[in-house]
C-alpha positions in Angstrom: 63.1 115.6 170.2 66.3 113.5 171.1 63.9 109.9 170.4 63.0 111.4 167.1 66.6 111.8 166.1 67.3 108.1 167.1 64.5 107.0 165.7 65.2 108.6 162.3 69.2 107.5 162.9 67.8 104.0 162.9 65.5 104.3 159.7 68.7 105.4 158.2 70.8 102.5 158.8 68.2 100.0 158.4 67.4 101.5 154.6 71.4 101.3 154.0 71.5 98.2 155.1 68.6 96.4 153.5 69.9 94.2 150.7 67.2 95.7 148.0 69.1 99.2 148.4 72.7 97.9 148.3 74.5 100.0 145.3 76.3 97.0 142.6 79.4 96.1 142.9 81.5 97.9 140.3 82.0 94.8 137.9 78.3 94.7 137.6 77.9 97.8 136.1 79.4 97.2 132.9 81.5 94.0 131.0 83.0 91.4 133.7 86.8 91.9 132.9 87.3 88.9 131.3 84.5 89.5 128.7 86.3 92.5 127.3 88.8 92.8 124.6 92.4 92.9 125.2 94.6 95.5 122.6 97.5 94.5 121.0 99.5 97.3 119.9 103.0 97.5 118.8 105.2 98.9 115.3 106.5 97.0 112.7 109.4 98.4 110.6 111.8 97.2 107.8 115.6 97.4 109.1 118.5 98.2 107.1 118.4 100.2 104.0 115.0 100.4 102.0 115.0 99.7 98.3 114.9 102.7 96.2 112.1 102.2 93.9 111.8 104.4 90.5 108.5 105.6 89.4 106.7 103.8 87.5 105.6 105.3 83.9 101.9 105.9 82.9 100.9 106.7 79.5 99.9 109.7 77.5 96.3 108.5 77.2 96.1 109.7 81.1 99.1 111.7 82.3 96.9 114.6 82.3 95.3 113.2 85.3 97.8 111.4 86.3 101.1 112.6 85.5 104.1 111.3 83.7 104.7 108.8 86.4 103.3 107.5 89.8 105.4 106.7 92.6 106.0 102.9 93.2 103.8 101.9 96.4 104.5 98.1 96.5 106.3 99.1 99.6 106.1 101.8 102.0 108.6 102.9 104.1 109.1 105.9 106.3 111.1 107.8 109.2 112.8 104.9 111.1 112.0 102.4 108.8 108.4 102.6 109.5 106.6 100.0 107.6 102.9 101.4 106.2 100.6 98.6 104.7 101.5 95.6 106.5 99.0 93.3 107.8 98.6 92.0 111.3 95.7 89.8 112.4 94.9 86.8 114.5 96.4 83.6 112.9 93.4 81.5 114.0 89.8 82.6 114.3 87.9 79.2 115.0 85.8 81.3 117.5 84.6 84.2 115.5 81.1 85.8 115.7 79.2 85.3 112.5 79.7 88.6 109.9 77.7 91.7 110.5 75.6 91.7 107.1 74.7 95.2 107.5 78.7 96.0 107.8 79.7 98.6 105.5 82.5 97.3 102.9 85.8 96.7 102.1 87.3 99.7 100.1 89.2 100.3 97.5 90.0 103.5 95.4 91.1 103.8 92.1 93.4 107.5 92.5 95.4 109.3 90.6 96.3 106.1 88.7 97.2 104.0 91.9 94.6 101.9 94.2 94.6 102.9 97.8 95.1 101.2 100.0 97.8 99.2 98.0 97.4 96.5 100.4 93.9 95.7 102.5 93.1 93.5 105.1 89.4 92.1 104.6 87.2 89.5 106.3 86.4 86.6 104.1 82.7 86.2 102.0 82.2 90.2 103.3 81.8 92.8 100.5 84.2 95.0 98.8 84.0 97.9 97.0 86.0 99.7 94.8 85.4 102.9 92.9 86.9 104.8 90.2 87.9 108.6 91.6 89.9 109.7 88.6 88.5 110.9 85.1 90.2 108.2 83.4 88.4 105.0 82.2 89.4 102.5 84.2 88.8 98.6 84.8 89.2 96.1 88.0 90.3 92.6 87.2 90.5 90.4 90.4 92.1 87.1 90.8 92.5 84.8 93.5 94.7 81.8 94.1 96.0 81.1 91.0 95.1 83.5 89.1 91.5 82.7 89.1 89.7 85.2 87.8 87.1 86.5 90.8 85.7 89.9 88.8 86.9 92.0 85.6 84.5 95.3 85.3 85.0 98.2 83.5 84.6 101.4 85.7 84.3 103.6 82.8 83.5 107.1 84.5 84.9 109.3 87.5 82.2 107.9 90.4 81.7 104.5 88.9 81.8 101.7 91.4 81.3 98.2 91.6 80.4 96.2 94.7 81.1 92.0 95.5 81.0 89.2 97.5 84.9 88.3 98.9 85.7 84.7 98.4 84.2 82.7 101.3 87.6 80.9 101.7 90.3 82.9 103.5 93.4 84.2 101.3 95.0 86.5 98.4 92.9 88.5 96.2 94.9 90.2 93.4 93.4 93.3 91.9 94.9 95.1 88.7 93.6 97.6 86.2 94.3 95.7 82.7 93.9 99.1 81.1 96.6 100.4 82.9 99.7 97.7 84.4 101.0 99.4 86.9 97.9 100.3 88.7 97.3 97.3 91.1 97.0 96.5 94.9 96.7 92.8 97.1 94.0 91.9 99.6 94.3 89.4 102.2 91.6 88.0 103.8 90.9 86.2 106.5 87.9 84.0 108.7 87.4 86.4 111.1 87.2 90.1 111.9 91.0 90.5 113.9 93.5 92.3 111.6 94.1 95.6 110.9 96.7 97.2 109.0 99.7 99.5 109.7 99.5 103.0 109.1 102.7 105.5 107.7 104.4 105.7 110.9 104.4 101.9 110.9 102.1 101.8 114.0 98.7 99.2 114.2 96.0 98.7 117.3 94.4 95.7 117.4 91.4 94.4 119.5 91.7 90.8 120.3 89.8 88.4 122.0 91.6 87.7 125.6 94.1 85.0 126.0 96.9 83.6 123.8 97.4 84.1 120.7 99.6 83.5 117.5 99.7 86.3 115.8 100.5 86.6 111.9 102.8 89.6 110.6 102.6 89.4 106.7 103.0 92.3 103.6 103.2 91.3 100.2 106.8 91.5 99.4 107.8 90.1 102.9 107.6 86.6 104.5 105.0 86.0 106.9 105.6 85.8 110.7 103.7 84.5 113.6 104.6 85.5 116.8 102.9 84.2 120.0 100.9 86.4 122.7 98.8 86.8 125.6 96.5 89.6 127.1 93.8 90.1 129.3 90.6 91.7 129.0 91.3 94.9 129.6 94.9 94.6 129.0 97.1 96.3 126.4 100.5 94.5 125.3 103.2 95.4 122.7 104.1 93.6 119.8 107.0 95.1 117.6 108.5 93.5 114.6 111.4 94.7 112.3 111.9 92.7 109.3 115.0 92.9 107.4 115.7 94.7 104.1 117.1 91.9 102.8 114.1 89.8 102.9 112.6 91.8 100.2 111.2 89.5 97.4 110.9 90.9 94.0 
């Protein structure tokens, strides 16, 4: 009995020891550290008093649907001067895997006489969409650059949509209703896929890449910003950003 029990102790040790059994190490069980994203996160706010914007006036022809007025959304500002709608992305994105064709679009809604988002972040050359929720004929008109005319569609009917290719060249895309003035909205678009924008408490999470950065802070009414940063794979850092009120461009 007792060289059964050493001889079954020894089978025991020599099948935990053999290198065929030996369990992975942990890093080989999922991405090496240094392959996985790092996050930046942070909030970006406006300091100082926000304008006070009035309403902008709609017409008979759809206050109905729309009201009398809609509120002004050029610029969003909340509790704590919370900034909604600003854009933060890589500055540079030489490295960037090729776009994901099957992707789903870029979006943009046509709402109760306003387009939301009023400002979108988009890759270059990838697809955008924008549809018409209200039951109001409507029309998009985009221009890049310039004012060079990109798309002008008529989205007649509550549902209608209309679906096209981004410029391939990163930059700003402004998209109006010519129907209706005030209804209009800015996308910026850029080379790769690392920007994001805020949301109403002025907060944004951003998946990056590791190792340093410039990173670019930018809303339509505001001058843009680049601030450098590192991270790690698997490392979150902060980035906050107040610009102030007086900055403002008309």
């Amino acid at each position: 009995m007792f060289r059964s029990l050493l001889s079954l102790l020894a089978l025991s040790t020599l099948l935990l020891f053999t290198p065929g059994c030996k369990e992975p190490a942990a890093s080989q069980g999922g991405q090496a550290t240094s392959s996985r994203p790092g996050v930046i996160v942070g909030r970006i706010r406006l300091s100082g008093t926000p304008p006070s914007l009035p309403p902008l006036p709609t017409i008979p022809s759809v206050a109905s649907v729309c009201g009398a007025s809609v509120p002004d959304r050029s610029i969003v500002v909340g509790a704590g001067g919370a900034l909604a709608y600003a854009v933060v992305a890589l500055a540079d994105g030489a490295e960037a895997p090729a776009p994901d064709p099957e992707a789903p679009p870029a979006m943009l809604e046509q709402k109760q006489c306003a387009f939301e988002p009023p400002v979108l972040a988009a890759r270059a050359g990838s697809q955008l969409e924008v549809r018409n929720s209200d039951a109001v004929f409507h029309n998009v008109d985009a221009l890049a650059g310039s004012h060079k005319p990109i798309l002008n569609v008529a989205l007649p009917i509550e549902g209608s949509r209309v679906r096209w290719p981004l410029p391939s060249a990163p930059g700003v895309l402004e998209v109006r209703c010519d129907l209706h003035p005030w209804v209009s909205a800015v996308v910026r678009t850029f080379e790769h896929p690392w920007f994001t924008t805020t949301d109403a408490s002025g907060h944004f999470r951003l998946e990056v890449p590791p190792g340093t950065h410039s990173v670019f802070l930018w809303h339509p009414r505001l001058p843009g910003v680049s601030r450098p940063i590192s991270v790690r794979g698997g490392e979150t850092v902060r980035l906050d950003h107040a610009w102030a009120a007086e900055e403002l461009r008309q």
